[in-house]
BAVEXBA-849773 format. One line per 10 residues: number of its first residue (from 0); their letters; for each residue x, y, z of N, C-alpha, C, O. Coordinates in nm, 2 decimals. Atoms other than C-alpha are relative to their C-alpha. Example, Ala and Ser with C-alpha at 12.3 -4.5 7.8 and 13.67 -1.06 7.14 Angstrom:
BEGIN
0> AS> 0.09 -0.12 0.00 1.23 -0.45 0.78 0.09 0.12 0.00 0.19 0.12 0.07 | -0.09 -0.11 0.00 1.37 -0.11 0.71 -0.08 0.11 0.08 -0.03 0.22 0.09
This chain:
BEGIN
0> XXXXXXXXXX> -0.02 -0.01 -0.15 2.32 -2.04 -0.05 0.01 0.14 0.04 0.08 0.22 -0.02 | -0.01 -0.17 -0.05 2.27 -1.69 0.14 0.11 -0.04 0.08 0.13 -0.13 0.16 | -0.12 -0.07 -0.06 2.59 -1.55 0.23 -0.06 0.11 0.15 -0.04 0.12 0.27 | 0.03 -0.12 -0.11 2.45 -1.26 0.42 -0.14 -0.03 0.01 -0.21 -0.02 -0.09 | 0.14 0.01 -0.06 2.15 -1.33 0.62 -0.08 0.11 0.03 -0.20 0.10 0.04 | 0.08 -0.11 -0.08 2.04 -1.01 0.74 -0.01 0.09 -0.13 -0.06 0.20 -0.11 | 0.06 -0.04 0.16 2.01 -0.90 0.34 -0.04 -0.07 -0.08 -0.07 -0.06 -0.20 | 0.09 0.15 0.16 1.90 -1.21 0.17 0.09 -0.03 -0.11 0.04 -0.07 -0.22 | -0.07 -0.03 0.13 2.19 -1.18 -0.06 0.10 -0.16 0.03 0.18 -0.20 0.12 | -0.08 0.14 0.06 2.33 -1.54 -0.22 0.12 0.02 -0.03 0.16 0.13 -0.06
10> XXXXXXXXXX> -0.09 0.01 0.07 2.63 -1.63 -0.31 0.00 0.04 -0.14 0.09 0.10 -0.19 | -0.01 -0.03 0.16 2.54 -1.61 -0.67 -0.05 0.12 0.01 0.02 0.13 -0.09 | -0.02 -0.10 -0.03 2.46 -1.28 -0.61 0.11 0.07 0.01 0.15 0.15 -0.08 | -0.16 -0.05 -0.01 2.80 -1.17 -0.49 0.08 -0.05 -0.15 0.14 0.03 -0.22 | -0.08 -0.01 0.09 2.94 -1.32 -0.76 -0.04 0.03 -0.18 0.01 0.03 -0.29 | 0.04 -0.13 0.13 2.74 -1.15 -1.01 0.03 0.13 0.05 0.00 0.22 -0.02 | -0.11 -0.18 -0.02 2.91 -0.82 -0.88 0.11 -0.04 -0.02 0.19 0.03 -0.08 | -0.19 -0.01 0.06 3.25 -0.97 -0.92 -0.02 -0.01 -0.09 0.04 0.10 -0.13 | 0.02 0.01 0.15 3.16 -1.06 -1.28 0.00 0.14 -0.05 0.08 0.18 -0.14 | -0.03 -0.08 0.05 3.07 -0.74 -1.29 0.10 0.14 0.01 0.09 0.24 -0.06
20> XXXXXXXXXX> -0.09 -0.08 -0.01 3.37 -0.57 -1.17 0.02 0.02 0.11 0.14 0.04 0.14 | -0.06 0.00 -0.15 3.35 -0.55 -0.79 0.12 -0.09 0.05 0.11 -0.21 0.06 | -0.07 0.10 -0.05 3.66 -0.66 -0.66 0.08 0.09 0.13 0.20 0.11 0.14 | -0.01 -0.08 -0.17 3.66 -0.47 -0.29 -0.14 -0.05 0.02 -0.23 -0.08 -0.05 | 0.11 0.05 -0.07 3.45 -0.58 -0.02 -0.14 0.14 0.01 -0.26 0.13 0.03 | 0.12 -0.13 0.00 3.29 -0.16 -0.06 -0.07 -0.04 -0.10 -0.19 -0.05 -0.08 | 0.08 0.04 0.11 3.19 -0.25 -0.39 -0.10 -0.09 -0.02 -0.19 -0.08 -0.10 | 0.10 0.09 -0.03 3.02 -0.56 -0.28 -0.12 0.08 0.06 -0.23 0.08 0.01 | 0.14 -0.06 -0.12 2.80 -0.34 0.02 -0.02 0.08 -0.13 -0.15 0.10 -0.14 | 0.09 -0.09 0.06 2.75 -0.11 -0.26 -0.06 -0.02 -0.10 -0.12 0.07 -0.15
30> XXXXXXXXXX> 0.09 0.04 0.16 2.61 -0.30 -0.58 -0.10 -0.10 0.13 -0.22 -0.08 0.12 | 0.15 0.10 -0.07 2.39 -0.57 -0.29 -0.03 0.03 0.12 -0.13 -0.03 0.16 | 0.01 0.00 -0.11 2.42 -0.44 0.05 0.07 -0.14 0.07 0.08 -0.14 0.20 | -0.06 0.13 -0.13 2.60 -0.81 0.18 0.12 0.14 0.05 0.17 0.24 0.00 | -0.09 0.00 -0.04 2.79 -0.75 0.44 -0.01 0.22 0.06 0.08 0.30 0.06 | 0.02 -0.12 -0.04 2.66 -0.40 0.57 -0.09 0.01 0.12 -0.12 0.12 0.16 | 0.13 0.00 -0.14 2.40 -0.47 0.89 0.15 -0.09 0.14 0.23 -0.04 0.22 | -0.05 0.06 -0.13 2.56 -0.76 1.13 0.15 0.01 -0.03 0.22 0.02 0.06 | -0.12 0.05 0.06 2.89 -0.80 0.91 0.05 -0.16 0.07 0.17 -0.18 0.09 | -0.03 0.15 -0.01 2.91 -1.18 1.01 0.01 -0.06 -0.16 0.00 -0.18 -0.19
40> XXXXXXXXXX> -0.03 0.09 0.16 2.96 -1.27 0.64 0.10 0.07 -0.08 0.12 0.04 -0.19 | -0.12 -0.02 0.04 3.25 -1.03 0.60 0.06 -0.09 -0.05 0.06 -0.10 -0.17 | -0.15 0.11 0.00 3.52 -1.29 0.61 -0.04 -0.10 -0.15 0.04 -0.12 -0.24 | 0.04 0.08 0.13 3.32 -1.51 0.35 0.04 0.12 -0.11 0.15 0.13 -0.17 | 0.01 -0.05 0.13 3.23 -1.23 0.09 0.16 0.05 -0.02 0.19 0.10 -0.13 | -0.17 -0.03 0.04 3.66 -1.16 0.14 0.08 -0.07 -0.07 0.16 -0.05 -0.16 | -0.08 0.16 0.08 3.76 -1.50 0.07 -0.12 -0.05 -0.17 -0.06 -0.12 -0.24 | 0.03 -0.04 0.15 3.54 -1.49 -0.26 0.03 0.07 -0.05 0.07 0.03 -0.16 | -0.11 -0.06 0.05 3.70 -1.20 -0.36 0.10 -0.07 -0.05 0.11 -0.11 -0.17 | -0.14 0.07 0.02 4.02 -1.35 -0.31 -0.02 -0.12 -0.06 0.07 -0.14 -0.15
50> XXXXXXXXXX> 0.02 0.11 0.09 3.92 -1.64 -0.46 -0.03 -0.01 -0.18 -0.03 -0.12 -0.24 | 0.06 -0.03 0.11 3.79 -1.49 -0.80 0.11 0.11 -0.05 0.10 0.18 -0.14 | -0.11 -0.14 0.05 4.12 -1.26 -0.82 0.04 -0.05 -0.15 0.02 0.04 -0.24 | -0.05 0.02 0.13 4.28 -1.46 -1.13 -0.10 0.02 -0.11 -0.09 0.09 -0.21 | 0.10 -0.05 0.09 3.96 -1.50 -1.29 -0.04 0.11 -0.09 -0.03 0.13 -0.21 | 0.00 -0.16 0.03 3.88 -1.16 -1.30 0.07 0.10 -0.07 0.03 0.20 -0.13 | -0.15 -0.06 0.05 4.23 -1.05 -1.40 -0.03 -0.06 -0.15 -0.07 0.01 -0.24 | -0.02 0.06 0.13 4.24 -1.29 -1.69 -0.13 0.04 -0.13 -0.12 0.02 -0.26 | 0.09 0.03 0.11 3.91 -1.23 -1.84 -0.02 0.17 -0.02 -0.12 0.22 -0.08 | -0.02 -0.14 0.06 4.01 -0.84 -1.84 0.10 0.05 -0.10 0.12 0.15 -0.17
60> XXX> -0.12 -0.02 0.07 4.29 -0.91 -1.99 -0.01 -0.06 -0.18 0.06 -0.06 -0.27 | 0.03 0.03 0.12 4.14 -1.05 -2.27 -0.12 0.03 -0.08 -0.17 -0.04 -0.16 | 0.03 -0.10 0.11 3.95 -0.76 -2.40 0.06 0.05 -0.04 0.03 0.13 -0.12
C-alpha cells in the first residue's frame, strides 16, 4: 500500500528502513524521501514508528 503518494513510497518500504535502523521520522525522509513534498502521510509514517518501537528495541538487544 503507498504511504506517501507524492514519492511512490510503500509501506513496505518504510519499514525496510525501520528494519534497518530508522527510528525518526528524519531518517525515514532521508533513506526514501516519504513524507518530504505534501507531508500528508506524516502522521502515518509516525504511528509506524511508534508502532515498531519494541520490535526494534528487542531485536537490538539481541545482538
Amino acid at each position: 500500500m503507498l504511504v506517501c503518494i507524492c514519492k511512490g513510497v510503500s509501506d513496505r518500504r518504510i519499514t525496510e528502513e525501520i528494519r534497518r535502523g530508522a527510528c525518526t521520522l528524519r531518517q525515514i525522509q532521508d533513506g526514501c524521501e516519504a513524507g518530504t513534498d505534501c507531508k500528508c502521510c506524516v502522521r502515518q509514517i509516525r504511528q509506524m514508528l511508534a508502532s515498531s518501537g519494541p520490535a526494534r528495541q528487542s531485536a537490538s538487544e539481541s545482538r
